[in-house]
Each structure stands twice: as structure tokens, then as C-alpha cells.
ZADO-40334 format. One record per residue (C-alpha): x, y, z. Coordinates in steps of 0.1 Angstrom, whole numbers, padded with zeros to 4 digits, always signed. Example, Ala and Ser with C-alpha at 12.3 -4.5 7.8 and 13.67 -1.06 7.14 Angstrom:
residues 2
+0123-0045+0078/+0137-0011+0071/
//
This chain:
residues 747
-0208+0243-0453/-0238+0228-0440/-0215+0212-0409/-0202+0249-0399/-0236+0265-0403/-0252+0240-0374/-0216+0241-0352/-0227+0279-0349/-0258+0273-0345/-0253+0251-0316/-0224+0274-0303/-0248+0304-0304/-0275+0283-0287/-0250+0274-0261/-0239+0306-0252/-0281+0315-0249/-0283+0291-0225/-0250+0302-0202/-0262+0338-0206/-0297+0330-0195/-0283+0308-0165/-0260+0339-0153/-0294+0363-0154/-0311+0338-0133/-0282+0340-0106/-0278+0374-0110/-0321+0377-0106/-0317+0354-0078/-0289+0369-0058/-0305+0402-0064/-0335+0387-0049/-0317+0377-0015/-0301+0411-0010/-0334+0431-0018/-0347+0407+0014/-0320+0419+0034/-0329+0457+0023/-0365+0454+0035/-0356+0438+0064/-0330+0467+0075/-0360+0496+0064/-0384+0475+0084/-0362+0477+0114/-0355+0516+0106/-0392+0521+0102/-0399+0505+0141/-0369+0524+0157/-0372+0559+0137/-0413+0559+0135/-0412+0566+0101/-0427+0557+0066/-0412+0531+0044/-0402+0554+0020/-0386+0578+0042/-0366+0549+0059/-0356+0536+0017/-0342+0571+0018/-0322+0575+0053/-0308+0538+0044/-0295+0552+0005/-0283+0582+0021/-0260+0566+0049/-0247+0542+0023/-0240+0570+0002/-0220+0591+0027/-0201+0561+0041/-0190+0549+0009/-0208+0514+0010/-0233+0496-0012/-0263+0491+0005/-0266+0454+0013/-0235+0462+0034/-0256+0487+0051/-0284+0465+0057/-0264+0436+0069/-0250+0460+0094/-0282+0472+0106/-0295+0441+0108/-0267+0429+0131/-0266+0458+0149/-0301+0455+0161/-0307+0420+0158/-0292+0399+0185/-0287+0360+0170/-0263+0332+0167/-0253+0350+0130/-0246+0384+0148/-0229+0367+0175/-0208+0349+0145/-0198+0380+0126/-0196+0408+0158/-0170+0389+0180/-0139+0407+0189/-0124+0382+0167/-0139+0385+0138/-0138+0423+0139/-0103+0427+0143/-0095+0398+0111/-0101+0419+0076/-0135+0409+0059/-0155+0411+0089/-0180+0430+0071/-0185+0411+0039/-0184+0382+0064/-0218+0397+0078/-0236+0401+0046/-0227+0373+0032/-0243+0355+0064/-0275+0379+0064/-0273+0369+0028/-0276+0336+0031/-0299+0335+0061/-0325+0354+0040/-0318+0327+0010/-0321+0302+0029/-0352+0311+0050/-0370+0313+0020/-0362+0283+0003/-0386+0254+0000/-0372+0226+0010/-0330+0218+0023/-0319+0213-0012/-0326+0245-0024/-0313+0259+0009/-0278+0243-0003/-0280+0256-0034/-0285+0293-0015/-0258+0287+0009/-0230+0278-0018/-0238+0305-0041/-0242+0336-0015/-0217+0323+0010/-0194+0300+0002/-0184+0307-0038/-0168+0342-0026/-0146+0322+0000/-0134+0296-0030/-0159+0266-0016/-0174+0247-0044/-0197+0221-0033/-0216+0216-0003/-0237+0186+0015/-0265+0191+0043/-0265+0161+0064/-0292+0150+0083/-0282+0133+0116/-0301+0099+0126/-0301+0089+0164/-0278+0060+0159/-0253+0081+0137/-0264+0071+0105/-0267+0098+0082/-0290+0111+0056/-0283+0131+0025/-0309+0156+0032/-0292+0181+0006/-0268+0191-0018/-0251+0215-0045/-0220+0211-0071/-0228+0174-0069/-0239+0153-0097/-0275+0136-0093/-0255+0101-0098/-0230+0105-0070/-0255+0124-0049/-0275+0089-0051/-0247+0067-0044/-0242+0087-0007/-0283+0089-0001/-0276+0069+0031/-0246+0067+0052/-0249+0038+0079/-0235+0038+0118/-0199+0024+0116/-0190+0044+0083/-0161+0069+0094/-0169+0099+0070/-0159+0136+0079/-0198+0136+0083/-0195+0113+0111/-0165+0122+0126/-0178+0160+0136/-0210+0140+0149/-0191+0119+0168/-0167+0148+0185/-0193+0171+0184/-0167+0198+0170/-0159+0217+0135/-0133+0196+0119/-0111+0205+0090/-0100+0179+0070/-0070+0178+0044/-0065+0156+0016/-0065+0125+0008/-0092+0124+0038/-0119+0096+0048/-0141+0086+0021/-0173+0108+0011/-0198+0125-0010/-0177+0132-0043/-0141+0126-0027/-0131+0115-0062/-0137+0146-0084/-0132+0165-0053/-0101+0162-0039/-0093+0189-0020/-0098+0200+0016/-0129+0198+0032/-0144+0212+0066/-0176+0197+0089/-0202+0212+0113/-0224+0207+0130/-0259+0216+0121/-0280+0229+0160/-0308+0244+0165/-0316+0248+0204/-0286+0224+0216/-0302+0198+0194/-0280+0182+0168/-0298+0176+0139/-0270+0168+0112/-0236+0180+0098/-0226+0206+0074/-0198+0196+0047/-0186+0225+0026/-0157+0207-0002/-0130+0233-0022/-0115+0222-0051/-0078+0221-0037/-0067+0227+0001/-0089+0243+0024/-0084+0283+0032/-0065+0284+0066/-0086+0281+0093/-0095+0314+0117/-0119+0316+0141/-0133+0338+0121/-0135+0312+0090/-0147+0285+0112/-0178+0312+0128/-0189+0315+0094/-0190+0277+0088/-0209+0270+0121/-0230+0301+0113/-0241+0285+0083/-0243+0249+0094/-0270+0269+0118/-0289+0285+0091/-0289+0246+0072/-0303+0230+0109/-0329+0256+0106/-0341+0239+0073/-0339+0209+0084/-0363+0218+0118/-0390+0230+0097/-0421+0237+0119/-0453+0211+0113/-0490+0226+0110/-0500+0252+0132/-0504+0241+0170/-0482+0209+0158/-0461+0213+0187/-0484+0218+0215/-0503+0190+0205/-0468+0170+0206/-0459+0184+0239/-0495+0171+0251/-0495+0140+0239/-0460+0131+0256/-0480+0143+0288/-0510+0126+0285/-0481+0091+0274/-0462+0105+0308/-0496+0103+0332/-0500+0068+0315/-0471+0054+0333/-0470+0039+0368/-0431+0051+0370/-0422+0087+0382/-0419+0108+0346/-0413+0139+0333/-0419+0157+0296/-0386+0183+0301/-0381+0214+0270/-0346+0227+0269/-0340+0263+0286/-0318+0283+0266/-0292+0309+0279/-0290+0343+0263/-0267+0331+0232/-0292+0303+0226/-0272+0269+0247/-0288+0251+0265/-0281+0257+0299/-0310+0235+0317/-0345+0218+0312/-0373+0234+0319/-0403+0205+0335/-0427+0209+0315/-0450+0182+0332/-0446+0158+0356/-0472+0129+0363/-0487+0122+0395/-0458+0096+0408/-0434+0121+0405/-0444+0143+0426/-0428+0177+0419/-0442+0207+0400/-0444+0213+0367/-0428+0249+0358/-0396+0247+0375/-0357+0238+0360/-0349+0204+0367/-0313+0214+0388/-0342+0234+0410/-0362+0204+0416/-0330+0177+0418/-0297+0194+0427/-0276+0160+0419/-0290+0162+0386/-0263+0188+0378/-0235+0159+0372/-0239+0127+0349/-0274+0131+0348/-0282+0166+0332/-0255+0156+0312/-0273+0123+0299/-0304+0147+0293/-0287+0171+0275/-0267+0143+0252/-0303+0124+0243/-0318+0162+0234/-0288+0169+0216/-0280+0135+0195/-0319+0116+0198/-0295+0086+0212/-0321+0066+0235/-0300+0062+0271/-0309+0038+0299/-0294+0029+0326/-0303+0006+0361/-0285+0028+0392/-0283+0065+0386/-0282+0090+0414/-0310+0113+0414/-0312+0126+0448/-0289+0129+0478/-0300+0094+0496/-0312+0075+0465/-0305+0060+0434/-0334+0047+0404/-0332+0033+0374/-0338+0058+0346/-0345+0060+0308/-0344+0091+0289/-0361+0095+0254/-0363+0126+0228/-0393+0129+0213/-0391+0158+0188/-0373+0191+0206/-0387+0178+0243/-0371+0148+0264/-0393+0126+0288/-0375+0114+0318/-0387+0083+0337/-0375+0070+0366/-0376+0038+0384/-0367+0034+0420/-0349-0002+0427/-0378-0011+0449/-0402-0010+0426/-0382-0031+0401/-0378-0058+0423/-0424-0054+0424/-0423-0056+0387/-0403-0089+0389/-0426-0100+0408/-0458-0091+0394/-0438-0109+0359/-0431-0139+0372/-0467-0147+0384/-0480-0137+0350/-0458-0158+0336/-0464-0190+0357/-0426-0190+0369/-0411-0203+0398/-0372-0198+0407/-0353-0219+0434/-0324-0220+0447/-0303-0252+0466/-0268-0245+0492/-0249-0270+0484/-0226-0269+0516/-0259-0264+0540/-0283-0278+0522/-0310-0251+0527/-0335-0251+0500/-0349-0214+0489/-0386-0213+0470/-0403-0178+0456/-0439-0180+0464/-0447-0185+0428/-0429-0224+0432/-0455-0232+0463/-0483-0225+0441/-0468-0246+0409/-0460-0277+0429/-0500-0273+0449/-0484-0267+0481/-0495-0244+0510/-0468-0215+0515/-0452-0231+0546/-0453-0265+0534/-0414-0277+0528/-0401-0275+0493/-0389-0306+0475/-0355-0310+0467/-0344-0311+0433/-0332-0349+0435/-0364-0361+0444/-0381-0345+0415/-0389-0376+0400/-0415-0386+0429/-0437-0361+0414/-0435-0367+0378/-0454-0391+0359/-0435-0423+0352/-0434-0418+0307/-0413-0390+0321/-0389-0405+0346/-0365-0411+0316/-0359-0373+0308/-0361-0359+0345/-0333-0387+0351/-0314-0378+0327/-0320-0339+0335/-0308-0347+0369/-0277-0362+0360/-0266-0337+0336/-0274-0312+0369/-0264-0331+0395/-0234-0354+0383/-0218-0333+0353/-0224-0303+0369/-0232-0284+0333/-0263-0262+0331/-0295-0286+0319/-0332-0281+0308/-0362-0302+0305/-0403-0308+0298/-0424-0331+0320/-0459-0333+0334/-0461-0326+0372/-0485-0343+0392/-0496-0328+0421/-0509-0335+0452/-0545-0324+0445/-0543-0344+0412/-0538-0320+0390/-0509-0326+0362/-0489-0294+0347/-0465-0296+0319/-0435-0278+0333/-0405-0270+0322/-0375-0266+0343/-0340-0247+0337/-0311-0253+0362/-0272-0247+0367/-0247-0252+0393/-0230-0220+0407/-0192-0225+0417/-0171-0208+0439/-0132-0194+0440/-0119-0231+0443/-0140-0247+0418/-0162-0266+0445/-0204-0267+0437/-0214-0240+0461/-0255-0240+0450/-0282-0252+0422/-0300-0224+0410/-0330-0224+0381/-0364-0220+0378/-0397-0240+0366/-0426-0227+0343/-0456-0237+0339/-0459-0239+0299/-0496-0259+0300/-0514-0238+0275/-0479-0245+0250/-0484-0281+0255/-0519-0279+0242/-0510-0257+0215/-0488-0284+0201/-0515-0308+0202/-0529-0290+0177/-0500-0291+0153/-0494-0324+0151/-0514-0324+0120/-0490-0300+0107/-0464-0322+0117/-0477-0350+0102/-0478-0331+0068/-0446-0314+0075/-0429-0350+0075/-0447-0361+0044/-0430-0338+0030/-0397-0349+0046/-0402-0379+0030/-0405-0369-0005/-0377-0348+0000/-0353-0376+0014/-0365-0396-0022/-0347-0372-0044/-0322-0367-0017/-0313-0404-0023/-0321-0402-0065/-0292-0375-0062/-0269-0401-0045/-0276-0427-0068/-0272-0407-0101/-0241-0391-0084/-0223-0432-0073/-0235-0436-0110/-0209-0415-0126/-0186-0407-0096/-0182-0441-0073/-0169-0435-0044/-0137-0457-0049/-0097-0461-0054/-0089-0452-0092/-0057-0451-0107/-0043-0453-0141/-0008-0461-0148/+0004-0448-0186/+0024-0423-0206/+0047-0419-0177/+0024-0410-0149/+0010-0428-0124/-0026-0414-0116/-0048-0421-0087/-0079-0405-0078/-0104-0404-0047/-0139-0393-0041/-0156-0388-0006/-0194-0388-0009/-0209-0358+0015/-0222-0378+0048/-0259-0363+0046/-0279-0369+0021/-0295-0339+0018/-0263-0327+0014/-0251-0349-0015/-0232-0319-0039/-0222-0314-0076/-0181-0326-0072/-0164-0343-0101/-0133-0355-0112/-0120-0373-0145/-0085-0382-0163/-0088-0394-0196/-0065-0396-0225/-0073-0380-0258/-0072-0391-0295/-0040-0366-0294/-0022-0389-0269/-0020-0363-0243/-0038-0362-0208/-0070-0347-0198/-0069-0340-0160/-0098-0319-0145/-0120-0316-0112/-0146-0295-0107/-0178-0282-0081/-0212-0272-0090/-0230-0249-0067/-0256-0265-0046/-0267-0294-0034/-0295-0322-0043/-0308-0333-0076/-0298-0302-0094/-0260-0302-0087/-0257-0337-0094/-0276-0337-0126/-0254-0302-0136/-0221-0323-0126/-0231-0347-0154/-0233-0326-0178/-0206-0301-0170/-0183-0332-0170/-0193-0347-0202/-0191-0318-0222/-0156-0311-0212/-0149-0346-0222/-0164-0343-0253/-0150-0308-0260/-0114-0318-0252/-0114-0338-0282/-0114-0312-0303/-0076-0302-0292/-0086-0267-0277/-0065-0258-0250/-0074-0255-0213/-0084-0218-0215/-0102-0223-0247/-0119-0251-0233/-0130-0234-0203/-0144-0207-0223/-0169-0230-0244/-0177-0252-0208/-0186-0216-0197/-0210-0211-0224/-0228-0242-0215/-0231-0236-0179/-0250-0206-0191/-0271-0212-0222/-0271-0249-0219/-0272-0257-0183/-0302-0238-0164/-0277-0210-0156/-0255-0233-0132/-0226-0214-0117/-0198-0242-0107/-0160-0240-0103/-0132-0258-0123/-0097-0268-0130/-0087-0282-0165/-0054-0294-0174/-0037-0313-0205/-0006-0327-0200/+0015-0338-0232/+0042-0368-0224/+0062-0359-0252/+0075-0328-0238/+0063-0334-0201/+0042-0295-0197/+0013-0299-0182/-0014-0268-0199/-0039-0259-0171/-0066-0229-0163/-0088-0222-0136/-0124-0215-0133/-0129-0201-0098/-0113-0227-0082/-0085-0232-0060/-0053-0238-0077/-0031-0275-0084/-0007-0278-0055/+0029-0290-0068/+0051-0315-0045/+0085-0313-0059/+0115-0325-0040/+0099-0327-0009/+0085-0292-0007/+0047-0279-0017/+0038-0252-0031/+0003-0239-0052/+0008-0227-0087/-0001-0193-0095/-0034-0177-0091/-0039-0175-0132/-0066-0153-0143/-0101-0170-0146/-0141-0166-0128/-0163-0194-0123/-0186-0208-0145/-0218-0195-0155/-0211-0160-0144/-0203-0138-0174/-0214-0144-0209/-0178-0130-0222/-0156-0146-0192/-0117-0150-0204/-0091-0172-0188/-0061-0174-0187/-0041-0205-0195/-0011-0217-0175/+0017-0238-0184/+0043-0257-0164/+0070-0277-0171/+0071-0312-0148/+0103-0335-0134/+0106-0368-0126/+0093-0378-0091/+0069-0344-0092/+0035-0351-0078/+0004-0330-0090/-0023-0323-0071/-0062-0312-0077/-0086-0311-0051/-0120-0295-0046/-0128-0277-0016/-0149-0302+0003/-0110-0316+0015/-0101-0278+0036/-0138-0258+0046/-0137-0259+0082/-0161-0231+0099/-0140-0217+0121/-0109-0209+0101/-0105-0187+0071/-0098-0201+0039/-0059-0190+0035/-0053-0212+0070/-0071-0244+0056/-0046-0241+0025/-0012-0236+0046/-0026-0270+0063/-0034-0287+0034/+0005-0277+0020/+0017-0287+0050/+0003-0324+0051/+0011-0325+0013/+0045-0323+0020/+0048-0352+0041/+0066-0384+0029/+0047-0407+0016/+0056-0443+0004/+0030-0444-0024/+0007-0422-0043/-0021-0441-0029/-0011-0435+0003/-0009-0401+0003/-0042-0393-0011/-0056-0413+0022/-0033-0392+0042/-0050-0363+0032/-0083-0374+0040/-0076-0390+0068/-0055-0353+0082/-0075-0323+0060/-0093-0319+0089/-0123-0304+0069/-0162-0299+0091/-0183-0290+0061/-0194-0326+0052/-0193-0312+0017/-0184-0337-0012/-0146-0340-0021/-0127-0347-0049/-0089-0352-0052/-0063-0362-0082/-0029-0373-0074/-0009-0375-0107/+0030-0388-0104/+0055-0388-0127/+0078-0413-0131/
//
């Protein structure tokens, strides 16, 4: 009784709280078309010259004699009298002629006044959904806002959970979205399903449609509006209401700063513009009658460029009209910087230009060639840099001024070929320059080097000096081109770190002691020499390459051992890391699975409990493993795998791995399960177990490294022993990692 008494209770409480929710839309909706009423008598009371109430009566009269409610009327006389993109959206021939032009319009006026008045873009998503795009079936929408580099930002949403809603905050450049895809064509797109992946695509699966989101030819992000199943067939007049929207949502998203924010933005990019020694101008889009941009008005020029401030740019610079207004108008439109070294931008020249957005305005700057080549200039003698350049087949030698001065010589003094640069450097640095030279000279390969310059009027310079041979068509040396700079005051500054130096290899040296404490430990338990063990029916050899570095000296282990059950323990394994810590974690990893095998668990099982001592037992070591048991009697060989690679079998001639049983690595999961394999062996079969210190190379992926490994496993080979050393001598492996390997051969 009690039970049924609070299921009502909750059921009634329920249906409070729906009720309540449906007065607030209702309240809300009724709130948005009472804006779009006053806006209408507003407009009657301008044009008629007549009170408010008398203009609340003529608007209740006509939409009492015309048979239609009055936020119909209002939207009417609104667009009527209003010209905008939303009029131009809803009053195209177009759209007239399709049915539902007119609940088209107030929907749109509808929506415009929502979303005008919301605070902030995600309750302008909220406004759009429920006034506009409910009616046409839409059920969830996302306002995109667009970053210069095509990343997007989730900037607002509705009929989205908060949870997915945070998954999608940030979409970076590369993603392919719908999102991205109208940003990138610059076009409405619909898109059926299945479609690219997005905001709620899994409980959404239906048919979505993109737009872009403009407000004065600027793009500032994408409007996504989902339905439930396929999209409604797209119409011009359809898609004029999306972009329509998308508008009113770019709106939002361009909300206007403090009062006098923009001037004071427009002046600063001025006062940056008069700051430059470059030709520059601050340009502001100038908009056609339905709002495109259809030039750039310059809104200030500095005193380099010479041209007035006032006039469109295709007035000032009639060439601009081809790929140039057309860079301008792509940087206002996406905020994608654009630079470029040889643009025309006149009749009988051509600069270098760069072309920035800075909020709705667009500075220009241009640099003529000429003055580049003055920058250079000016760069190199700040920087103390000297190029040259040597003919091979004439012999003429070519100095900048900036080399003259380096070397102490007067300007028309005669420069100093390369191959006698070691005349003029002091004698502790003869060694280098000579072996500079050779590297130049004789192996023609690019070559640098630092040496102290002593100069005629006794002063010494540290220089350094960059050079490479230039070759033409036929492969001969045509010239030797580089450049010296003087890099005294970095000389001096590591002077003064050699007491860093000093400490920093103290510290070396303490790290090279545990370095070679690891080692040690490591040869303790796993000497790096030929094992084998002949019994039970196998013939067993092992091998173990030590890593060549000792800072590199790893965590790799290997053991066979038979149990008090008479069967055969077989197991190699690889502790993450290198140094003390993964040799010290090797121990104990392989001693515990010694001492658990005794108990007779299986591989899986054992695996499991070796897993709960990497974690609890172990400092948290992760490490990889294979563990086998192999029972004479019946010749099956039990086996699971932790992570690791699996055995390879060599059976007749032919290699393949076993299967890829279930199983993670060690020390990753509290509740890890493996699986446990099992097969069944032949005489003459050869096992092997390897760790992957014997395949990592850098530049090959993993799956290529195993076909080679199978493929040099499956050559003949007189002995066991022998091919074990086969495959280190031919695993051609460049990771100088640690490397164990099991050969097991039954007889």
C-alpha cells in the first residue's frame, strides 16, 4: 500500500514538473512573438504617425480581416518594410512561389527576435531550435565557432547532453566533420547517414545539414541543425532558412565589445600601421546592398604608402581586382594569415605582401623586392655574418662587404680563398679547419666548423663557418658557397658555463655508477652466454644479448626450468624501462614466476597472480611476458601471453606465429584475464620465444620486422645452436635494446 501511495506520488510530481516545463515554453515563445508585435506597431507608428495604441489596433484589425494570427502579420510587416538578409531569405521569388513561405518568415522574425535577446550563444541555440527548427522536424542543433586554422569551437548547443556536448568542446584542424567540411567549401552542405563523425552522431543518426555562420563576408563558424531520421528534401527555400539562421547564430557570436571598442581597435591597428617602415594599410570591408562584400574600403594608410585614406582599394590599385582582392577577401572572411614573396600589385611592379585580420578590419602591408634585399642587408651586419661564394671552373672569388670587415681587411683588399683558410687560424685549430676543408673540398658534402681568426691587426674572433658545394646538370662541382659568423660574445658565454659543465658531468658520473650496478646485477642472474638443456625429449638452448649502452642496460629475462610435476617451465619476458629499476623488477618478476609455477597453476592462472605482483608487490612495474608449460608425457605445450609477441612455430620447414591469444601486459589492470593456449607438438618441431630487442628497427613498423624474423626462422639450420646465432647475426634489429631468445627442439 505504502509502495503505490509514493509511485503516485512521484507520478503526480512528475507530471508537475512536465506541465510546468510546457508553461515555461509556452511563456517563452509567447515572449518572442510579443517582440515581433512591438516591433511591427513600432514600425506602423513611424510610417502612419500615430499612437501606439492606435497602431495595436490597425495591426488586430488587418489580421482580423485577412484571416491571420497576428505574429503572421507582424512578420509580414516587418519584412515588408525591413530590408535584411532574413527578408531577402523569405521574399525571393523562390521561396514565395514554394507553400509555407509565410510561416517561413515568422518563424525567421521569430527566431531573430529570440535570438537577439538572448545572453549569450547557448541560449541563442536553444531559441533557434525551439522557434525555428522543431516545426520543420529538426531536433538538435550545434553553433560552431570557426578558428583561423579551422579548428572549431563548440560555442553552443541544444538537444545535446552536457556529457557529449563536452566530449566535442574542441574540434582540431585535420578532423573532417560536417562542421569542417561546409568551412572548408564555404557552401551549405546536406549530409545523409551514416555521415562523418560529429557532435551526437551516435544517438543521432539521421541526416544532418551545415552553414555557414557570416556576418559582413566574415566567416565566423558553422551552423549544424541534426533530425532524428533523413533530412527533409532540400529546396532553396529549405536551405534560405538554414543560412538565414546560421546568420542570426554569427550575429551571436559577433557580439559588440564596450562602447567605442571598435574605434579604439580600428586606431590602434593605425597607430601599429604608422609604426612600420613597409607600405601598410588598415582596409574595412565595403558591403553591397544585400550585405557581400564587394570591396575594401582604406581606412588608413601610413606615410610609406602613399595613397589616401577614404578610397576602395580596386580605386587606388586596379590589379588588385584578381588574386589579390581575392587573398584580402579570404583572410577577412576565414582570419587565415596569408603571405606571400611576389604578388602583383600594380601594372609595372610586384612586392611581397602579408595580409592579417584583426577583428572585422584587414591590415595589408607590402614589401617591394628592393627593399628586402636592404633588410638582408641591414640582418646580416647585425648579425656579424659574412657570405661567400667560390667558381669553381673560373676561380673568381665573391665577398659581401660584411666578410671584408670580419677578416680586418680594407673593402678592395683581395679575399682569401677558402683553401688557404688555415693561414689565418690559430695553430690549436688547424686540426678542425683541416678537417672542415676536406670534408668541403675533397668529399664534396656540406661541412661546418668553430675556430679563432686571427687577423691582421691582431685581433682573434671566434668564427664559425658553414659551406657546401653547388653542382651542376652533369654532376661536376660548379661553386663553394657558405658564410662565416662572428659568434665571439657565444664563445664567452660558454666560458662561463663550464662550471655548469663541470657539475653537469659529476653528475654523469654517478649516473654511469648505477648504470654499470644495473649491468652487474643483470650478468648476475642473466649471463650473457650459450645455455642449453637436453631432457624429457627436448633439446633447449637459450641466448641473451646484453643492450650495447649501458645507460641502456633493460629489464629482459628468460628461464626453462623443470618442475616438481616433471613438466617444463618455458618463459621470457621485458620489463619497461631501462637502468637499475628494470633490472631489479626483472629479478623479481622472474623469481616469482619460478616460485609460483610450482604450485601447478596453469599458464593463464599463473600470469594472473605474476600480474598481481607487478602491481601490489613490484612498485607498479608494467612488463611484458610469455609463459609456457610443456608436459612430455602427452607432448602439449600450455602457453599465455602478457603483452608480448607470440612463440613462433618451425614445423616442417615452414614458420608460422601461434595465435594472438587474449592477454594485456603486466601491471596494467588490477582484474586483467588471459587467456591460455594450448598446442599440440611433433617430432623435429622447433619452438621459439623471443623478446623484442631481436626485430625493433626505427624505420620499419612492427608487422615488417615479424615477416623478417619468420622469414630467417625458416631457414635450414644444422643445429639448434646454430640457428639461434643465425638470428642474431640476420634480425637486423637498431634499437640496441636487450634481447632474449628460447629455442626448444623436440626430438
Amino acid at each position: 500500500m505504502g509502495s503505490s501511495a509514493e509511485e503516485t506520488g512521484l507520478a503526480r510530481l512528475a507530471a508537475t514538473v512536465e506541465r510546468l516545463r510546457a508553461e515555461l515554453d509556452e511563456a517563452r515563445r509567447a515572449a518572442d512573438d510579443r517582440a515581433l508585435v512591438e516591433l511591427a506597431k513600432g514600425i506602423l507608428v513611424e510610417r502612419l504617425r500615430c499612437a501606439p495604441a492606435q497602431a495595436a489596433a490597425q495591426l488586430a484589425t488587418l489580421a482580423a480581416r485577412t484571416g491571420r494570427s497576428l505574429t503572421e502579420l507582424a512578420a509580414d510587416v516587418v519584412n515588408r518594410t525591413t530590408p535584411d538578409p532574413v527578408t531577402d531569405r523569405v521574399t525571393t521569388p523562390t521561396a514565395d512561389a514554394e507553400a509555407g513561405g509565410g510561416a517561413a518568415g515568422v518563424r525567421l522574425r521569430t527566431a531573430e527576435s529570440a535570438a537577439l535577446g538572448a545572453a549569450d550563444v547557448q541560449a541563442a541555440a536553444h531559441a533557434v531550435l525551439e522557434t525555428a527548427l522543431l516545426p520543420i522536424g529538426a531536433t538538435a542543433v550545434a553553433v560552431w565557432a570557426a578558428g583561423p586554422d579551422t579548428s572549431l569551437t563548440l560555442a553552443g548547443h541544444a538537444g545535446f547532453g552536457a556529457e557529449e556536448a563536452g566530449l566535442w568542446r574542441q574540434v582540431p584542424p585535420g578532423l573532417i566533420t560536417p562542421a569542417t567540411s561546409t568551412l572548408l567549401q564555404r557552401r551549405t552542405l546536406w549530409h545523409d547517414r551514416p555521415g562523418p563523425p560529429s557532435i551526437g552522431r551516435h544517438q543521432l543518426t539521421g541526416g544532418r545539414v551545415t552553414a555557414l555562420a557570416r556576418v559582413a563576408g566574415r566567416v565566423l563558424g558553422v551552423l549544424e541543425v541534426c533530425w532524428p531520421e533523413d533530412h527533409p528534401q532540400p529546396t532553396p527555400r529549405l536551405e534560405h532558412q538554414i543560412e538565414a539562421l546560421a546568420d542570426l547564430c554569427a550575429l551571436t557570436l559577433n557580439a559588440p565589445g564596450p562602447p567605442g571598442h571598435a574605434d579604439a581597435a580600428l586606431a590602434e591597428l593605425a597607430h601599429l600601421a604608422d609604426s612600420l617602415p613597409d607600405p601598410a594599410f588598415v582596409l574595412v570591408p565595403h558591403l553591397d546592398p544585400r550585405g557581400d562584400v564587394a570591396d575594401f574600403r582604406i581606412h588608413h594608410a601610413n606615410g610609406p604608402a602613399a595613397v589616401r585614406a577614404g578610397g576602395l582599394l580596386l580605386e587606388a590599385y586596379p590589379f588588385a581586382a584578381g588574386e589579390l582582392l581575392a587573398r584580402v577577401e579570404h583572410v577577412h572572411a576565414t582570419g587565415e594569415p596569408f603571405h606571400a614573396a611576389d604578388m602583383s600589385f600594380t601594372a609595372t611592379s610586384a612586392s611581397g605582401v602579408s595580409i592579417t585580420r584583426h577583428g572585422g578590419s584587414v591590415l595589408l602591408v607590402r614589401r617591394d623586392l628592393d627593399d628586402q634585399a636592404r633588410l638582408l642587408e641591414h640582418a646580416q651586419r647585425l648579425g656579424r655574418i659574412g657570405g661567400f661564394e667560390e667558381n669553381a671552373l673560373t676561380g673568381e672569388i665573391t665577398w659581401n662587404a660584411q666578410m671584408f670587415s670580419l677578416y680586418g681587411l680594407p673593402p678592395d683588399a683581395r679575399p682569401v680563398p677558402l683553401e688557404r683558410l688555415r693561414d689565418h687560424v690559430h695553430r690549436d685549430d688547424e686540426v678542425a679547419v683541416g678537417l672542415f676543408l676536406r670534408a668541403v673540398l675533397h668529399h664534396r658534402r656540406p661541412a661546418a666548423t668553430a675556430f679563432r681568426l686571427e687577423r691582421p691587426d691582431g685581433v682573434a674572433r671566434h668564427l664559425r663557418v658553414v659551406a657546401e658545394p653547388a653542382f651542376g646538370p652533369d654532376g661536376r662541382l660548379t661553386a663553394v658557397r657558405g658564410a662565416y659568423q662572428d659568434v665571439s660574445p657565444q664563445h664567452w658565454t660558454e666560458v662561463a658555463l663550464a662550471v655548469t659543465r663541470d657539475r653537469l658531468a659529476r653528475t654523469e658520473r654517478q649516473s654511469a655508477a648505477r648504470n654499470r650496478l644495473a649491468l652487474q646485477l643483470q650478468h648476475a642472474i642473466m649471463p650473457p652466454s650459450h645455455g642449453r638443456m637436453d631432457s624429457f625429449g627436448l633439446r633447449i638452448a637459450v641466448r641473451y644479448r646484453p643492450a650495447q649502452k649501458e645507460d641502456l642496460v633493460g629489464g629482459d629475462w628468460y628461464d626453462a626450468v623443470v618442475l616438481p610435476s616433471g613438466c617444463v617451465l618455458l618463459s621470457v619476458g621485458d620489463v619497461a624501462g631501462h637502468g637499475v629499476e628494470a633490472a631489479t623488477g626483472m629479478v623479481v618478476l622472474r623469481n616469482a614466476l619460478r616460485g609460483l609455477a610450482t604450485t601447478g597453476g596453469g599458464p593463464a592462472q599463473l600470469l594472473g597472480w605474476l600480474n598481481l605482483v607487478a602491481r601490489h608487490l613490484a612498485d607498479r612495474m608494467t612488463a611484458t611476458a610469455i609463459c609456457g608449460v610443456y608436459d612430455p608425457a602427452t607432448r602439449v605445450l600450455r602457453w599465455a601471453r602478457a603483452g608480448h609477441l607470440p612463440p613462433i612455430l618451425l614445423r616442417r620447414a615452414r614458420g608460422t606465429e601461434l595465435p594472438m591469444v587474449k592477454g594485456p601486459l603486466l601491471g596494467a589492470f588490477a582484474d586483467a584475464v588471459y587467456e591460455e593456449g594450448r598446442l599440440q607438438l611433433e617430432p623435429d618441431d622447433t619452438l621459439l620465444l623471443y623478446t623484442d630487442g631481436l626485430i625493433e628497427r626505427r624505420d620499419h613498423n612492427l608487422r615488417h620486422a615479424q615477416d623478417r624474423l619468420l622469414a630467417v626462422a625458416s631457414r635450414t639450420a644444422t643445429t639448434l645452436d646454430h640457428r639461434l646465432d643465425d638470428l642474431l647475426t640476420h634480425c637486423n634489429s637498431d634499437t640496441d635494446d636487450d634481447t632474449c631468445l628460447i629455442g626448444v627442439h623436440v626430438r
